[in-house]
C-alpha positions in Angstrom: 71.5 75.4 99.6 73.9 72.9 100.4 77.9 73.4 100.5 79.1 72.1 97.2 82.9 72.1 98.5 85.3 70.8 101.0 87.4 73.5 102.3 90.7 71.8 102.7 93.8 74.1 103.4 95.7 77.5 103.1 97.7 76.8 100.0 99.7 79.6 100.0 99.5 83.4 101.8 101.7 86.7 101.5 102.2 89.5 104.2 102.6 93.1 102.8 102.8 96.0 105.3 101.1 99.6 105.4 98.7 98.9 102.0 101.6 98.5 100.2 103.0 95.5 98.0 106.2 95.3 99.7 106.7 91.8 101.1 107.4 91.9 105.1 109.0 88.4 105.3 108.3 84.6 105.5 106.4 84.1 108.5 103.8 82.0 109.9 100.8 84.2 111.7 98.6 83.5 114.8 95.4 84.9 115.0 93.7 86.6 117.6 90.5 84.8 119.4 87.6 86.5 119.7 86.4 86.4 123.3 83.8 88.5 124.8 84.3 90.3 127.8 81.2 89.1 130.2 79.6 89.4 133.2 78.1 87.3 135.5 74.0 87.7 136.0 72.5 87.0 139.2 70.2 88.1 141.9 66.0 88.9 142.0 64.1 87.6 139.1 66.5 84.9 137.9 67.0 81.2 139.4 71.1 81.1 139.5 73.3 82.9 137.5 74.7 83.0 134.0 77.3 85.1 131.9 76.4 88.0 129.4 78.1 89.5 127.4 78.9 92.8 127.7 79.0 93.8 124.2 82.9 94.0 123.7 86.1 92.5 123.4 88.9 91.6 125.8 92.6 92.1 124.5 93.2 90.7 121.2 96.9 89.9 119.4 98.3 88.6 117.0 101.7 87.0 116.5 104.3 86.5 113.5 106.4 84.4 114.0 109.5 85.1 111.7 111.7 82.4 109.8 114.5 84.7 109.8 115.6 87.9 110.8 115.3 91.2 108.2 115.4 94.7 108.5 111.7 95.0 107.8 111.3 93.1 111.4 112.8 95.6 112.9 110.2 98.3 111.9 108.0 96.9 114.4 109.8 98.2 117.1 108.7 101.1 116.3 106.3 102.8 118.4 102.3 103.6 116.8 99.9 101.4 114.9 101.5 98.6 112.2 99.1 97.6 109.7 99.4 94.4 107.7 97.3 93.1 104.9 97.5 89.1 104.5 96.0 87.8 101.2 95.6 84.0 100.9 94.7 81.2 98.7 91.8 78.9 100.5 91.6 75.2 98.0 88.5 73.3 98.4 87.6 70.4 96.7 84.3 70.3 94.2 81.9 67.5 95.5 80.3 66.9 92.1 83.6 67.1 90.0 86.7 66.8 92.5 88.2 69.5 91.1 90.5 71.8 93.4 88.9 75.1 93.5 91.2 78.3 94.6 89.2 80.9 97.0 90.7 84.2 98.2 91.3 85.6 101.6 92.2 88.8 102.8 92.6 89.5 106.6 94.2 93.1 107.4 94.7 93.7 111.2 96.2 96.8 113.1 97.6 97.6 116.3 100.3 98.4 117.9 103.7 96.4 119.1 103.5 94.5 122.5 106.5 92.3 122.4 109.4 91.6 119.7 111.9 88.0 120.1 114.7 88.1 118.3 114.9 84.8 118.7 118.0 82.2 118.2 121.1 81.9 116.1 121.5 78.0 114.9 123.5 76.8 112.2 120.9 75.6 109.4 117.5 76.4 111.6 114.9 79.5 111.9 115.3 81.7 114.0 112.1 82.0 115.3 111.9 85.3 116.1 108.6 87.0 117.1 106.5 90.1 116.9 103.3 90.4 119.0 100.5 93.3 118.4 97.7 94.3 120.3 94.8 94.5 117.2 92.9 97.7 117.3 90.9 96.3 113.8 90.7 93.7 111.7 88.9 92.9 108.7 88.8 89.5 107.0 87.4 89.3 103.3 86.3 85.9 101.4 86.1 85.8 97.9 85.8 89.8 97.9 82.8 89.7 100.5 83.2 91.1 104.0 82.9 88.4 106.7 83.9 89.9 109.5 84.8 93.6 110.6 86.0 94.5 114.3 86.9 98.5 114.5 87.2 99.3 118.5 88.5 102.4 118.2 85.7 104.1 115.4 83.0 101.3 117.6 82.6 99.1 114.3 81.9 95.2 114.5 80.2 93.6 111.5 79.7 90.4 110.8 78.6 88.9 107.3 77.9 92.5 106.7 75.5 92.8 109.2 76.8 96.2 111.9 76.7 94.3 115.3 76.8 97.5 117.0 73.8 99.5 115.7 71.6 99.6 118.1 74.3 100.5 120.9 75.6 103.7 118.6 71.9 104.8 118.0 71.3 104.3 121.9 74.9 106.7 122.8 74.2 109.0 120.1 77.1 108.1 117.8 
C-alpha cells in the first residue's frame, strides 16, 4: 500500500531525563549513526575482496547541544549511565486532503558522559554548551510501534520488531 503522507518536519520535541517528566533544558540533539563494524573478505574461493559485516556496532554518541547553561547540565558530569527520553511531534501532510497530520516519536538513548563544553559567555547569544554520551541503547518508537531497538550491553538489536540477533544468541547459548 502506497504512502498516503508527506513526512515534512519535527514540529516540536521535549527532553526529560531518568523516566521522569522533569524537563532537562532547551537543546537541539545529534544523533548517533549507525555504522557496522566490518571486515574485509578475501583470499581462496572468492575473486577480490569485499566488506562484511561483523554483526555489531562501532562507537555510537550522541550530543546536546545546550542553549544555555542550567544546573540540570551539570548532572552529566556525573559519572554512570544518563538516560534521556525524547518525545517528538513528526507533521506530515495528507495527499488526498492536505491536511497536516501530527505523528509521535519517542527515541530514549543511554550511556555514559564522554565530553561536557561549557561553552561561551556573549551578551544576547547561546551559549552553546555541549554534552556528548557514548549510547549503550537506544530505542526509537513511531506512533507507539517499535522501529528500532539497539541493547549492546543485554545483546538486543531489533528492527521493526524483528530481533536482528536471534540466531547469534541461539548459536552462543544466550
Amino acid at each position: 500500500m502506497a504512502n498516503k503522507a508527506i513526512p515534512d518536519r519535527l514540529k516540536d520535541f521535549m527532553v526529560y531525563k531518568n523516566g521522569t517528566t522533569d524537563l532537562v533544558g532547551v537543546a537541539d540533539i545529534q544523533l548517533p549513526s549507525f555504522s557496522f563494524a566490518t571486515e574485509e573478505v578475501k583470499g581462496a574461493g572468492v575473486f577480490g575482496s569485499f566488506e562484511s559485516s561483523v554483526g555489531s556496532f562501532g562507537s555510537q554518541k550522541i550530543t546536546l547541544n545546550w542553549h544555555s547553561i542550567t544546573d540540570r547540565l551539570f548532572d552529566f558530569l556525573e559519572l554512570g549511565a544518563h538516560r534521556l527520553d525524547c518525545r517528538g511531534a513528526l507533521q506530515e501532510h495528507d495527499r488526498g486532503s492536505g491536511r497536516l497530520i501530527t505523528r509521535a516519536l519517542r527515541i530514549v538513548v543511554q550511556g555514559n558522559t564522554t565530553s561536557g563544553e561549557l561553552g561561551k559567555l556573549e551578551k544576547g547569544t547561546t551559549t552553546d554548551s555541549s554534552t556528548e554520551l557514548e549510547i549503550t541503547y537506544i530505542k526509537i518508537d513511531m506512533d507507539g510501534k517499535n522501529v528500532l531497538e539497539l541493547d549492546k550491553l543485554n545483546y538486543i538489536y531489533r528492527v521493526n520488531g524483528k530481533d536482528q540477533l536471534a540466531d547469534t544468541r541461539r548459536a552462543l547459548g544466550l
